[in-house]
C-alpha positions in Angstrom: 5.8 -10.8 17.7 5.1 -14.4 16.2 4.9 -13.7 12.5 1.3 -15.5 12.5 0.2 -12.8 15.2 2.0 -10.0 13.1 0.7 -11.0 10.0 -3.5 -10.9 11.1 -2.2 -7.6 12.5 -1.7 -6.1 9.3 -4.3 -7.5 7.7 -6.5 -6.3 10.2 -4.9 -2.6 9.9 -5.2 -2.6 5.9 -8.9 -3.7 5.8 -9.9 -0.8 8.5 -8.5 1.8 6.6 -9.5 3.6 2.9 -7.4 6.2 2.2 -3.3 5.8 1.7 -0.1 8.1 0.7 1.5 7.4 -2.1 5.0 8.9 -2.2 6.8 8.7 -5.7 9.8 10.4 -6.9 11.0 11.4 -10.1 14.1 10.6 -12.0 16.0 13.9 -9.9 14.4 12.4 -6.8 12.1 14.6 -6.7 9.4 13.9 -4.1 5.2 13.9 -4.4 3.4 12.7 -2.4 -0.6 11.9 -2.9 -3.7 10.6 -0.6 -5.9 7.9 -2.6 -8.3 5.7 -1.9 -6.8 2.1 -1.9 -8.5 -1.4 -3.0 -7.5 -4.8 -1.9 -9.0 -7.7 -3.3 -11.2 -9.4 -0.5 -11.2 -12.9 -1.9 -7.7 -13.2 -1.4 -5.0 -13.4 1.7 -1.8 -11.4 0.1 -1.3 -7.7 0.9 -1.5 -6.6 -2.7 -2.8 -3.0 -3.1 -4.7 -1.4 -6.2 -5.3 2.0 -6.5 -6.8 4.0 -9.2 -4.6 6.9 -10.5 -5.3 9.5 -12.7 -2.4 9.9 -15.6 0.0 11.9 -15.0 2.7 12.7 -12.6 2.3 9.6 -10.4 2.4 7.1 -13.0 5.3 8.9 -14.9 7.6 9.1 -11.5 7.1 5.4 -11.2 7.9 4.1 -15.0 11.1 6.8 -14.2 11.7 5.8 -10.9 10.3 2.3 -9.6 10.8 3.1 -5.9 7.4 3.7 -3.7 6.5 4.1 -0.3 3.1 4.3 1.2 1.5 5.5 4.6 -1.5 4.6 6.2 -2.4 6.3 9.5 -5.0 5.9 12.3 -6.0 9.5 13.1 -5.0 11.1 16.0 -8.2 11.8 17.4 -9.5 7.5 17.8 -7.2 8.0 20.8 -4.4 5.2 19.1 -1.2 5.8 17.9 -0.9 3.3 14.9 0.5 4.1 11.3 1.8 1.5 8.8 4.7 2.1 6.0 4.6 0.1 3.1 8.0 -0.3 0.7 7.8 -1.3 -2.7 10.4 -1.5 -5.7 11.0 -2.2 -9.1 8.8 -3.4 -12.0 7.7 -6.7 -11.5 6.3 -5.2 -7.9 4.5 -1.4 -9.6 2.6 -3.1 -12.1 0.7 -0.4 -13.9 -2.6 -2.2 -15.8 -4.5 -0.6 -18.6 -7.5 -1.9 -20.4 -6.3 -4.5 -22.5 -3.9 -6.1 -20.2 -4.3 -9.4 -18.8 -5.2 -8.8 -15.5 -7.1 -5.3 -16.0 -10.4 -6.8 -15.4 -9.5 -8.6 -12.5 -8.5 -5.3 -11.0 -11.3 -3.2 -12.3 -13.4 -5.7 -10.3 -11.5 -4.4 -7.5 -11.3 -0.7 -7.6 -14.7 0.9 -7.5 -15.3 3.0 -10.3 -14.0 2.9 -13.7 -10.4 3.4 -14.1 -8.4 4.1 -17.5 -5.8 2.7 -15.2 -5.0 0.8 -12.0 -1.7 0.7 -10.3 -0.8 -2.7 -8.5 1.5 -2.1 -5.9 2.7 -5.4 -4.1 4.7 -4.8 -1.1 8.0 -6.0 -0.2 8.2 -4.7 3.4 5.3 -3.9 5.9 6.8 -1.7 8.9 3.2 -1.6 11.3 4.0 0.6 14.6 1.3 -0.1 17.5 1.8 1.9 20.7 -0.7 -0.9 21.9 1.8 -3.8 20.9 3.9 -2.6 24.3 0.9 -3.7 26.6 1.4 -6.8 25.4 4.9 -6.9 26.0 6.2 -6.3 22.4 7.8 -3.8 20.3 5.9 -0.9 19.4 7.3 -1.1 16.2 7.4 -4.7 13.7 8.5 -5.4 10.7 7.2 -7.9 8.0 9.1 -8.4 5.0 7.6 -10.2 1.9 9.9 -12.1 -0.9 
């Protein structure tokens, strides 16, 4: 699929959808998994992602361990088999904002509700699978990776 076409694609996917799973891992790799609502800032064209997490576990598995991966599903019942997997990694890609910071506004804008803190999560690979892509002569399964 032409990237163009691939890209509007996940756009499209993303601004359907609410609700995402955030998998984390502590230091001992140590898996957990959690569903959250998921912002994205509608004034702009990037895929970054904020949600809104509680303190806690989440947050400390990512300062530990700066490796996440999200899901995002269509259910089963809409008749589609869709579901996107999002990679993210390091730092400078998990940025964790608390009041005070810089850009903590900017996101609280964002996220409804008031947040102590907002997670910034900007992928580095988009893996979209679309059973519906193979009518169209493509893979069911496309990749978009972001530097």
């Amino acid at each position: 699929m032409e990237k163009e076409r691939l890209e509007q694609e996940i756009m499209t996917f993303l601004k359907e959808r609410k609700v995402l799973v955030l998998c984390t891992s502590d230091r001992n790799n140590v898996p957990r998994a959690t569903p959250m609502d998921f912002y994205m800032d509608k004034q702009s064209s990037n895929y970054d992602i904020y949600v809104g997490p509680s303190p806690g576990r989440k947050i400390d598995n990512i300062k530990e361990n700066p490796y996440v991966s999200i899901g995002i599903y269509t259910p089963l019942d809409s008749g589609k088999i869709q579901g996107m997997q999002i990679t993210a990694s390091g730092k400078e890609r998990l940025i964790i904002l608390k009041e005070g910071d810089e850009e903590f506004e900017k996101a609280q804008r964002i996220v409804r509700g008031k947040r102590k803190l907002i997670l910034k999560i900007i992928p580095e690979k988009i893996e979209l699978l679309d059973y519906d892509f193979v009518k169209e002569g493509y893979s069911k399964f496309q990749i978009l990776k972001l530097s």
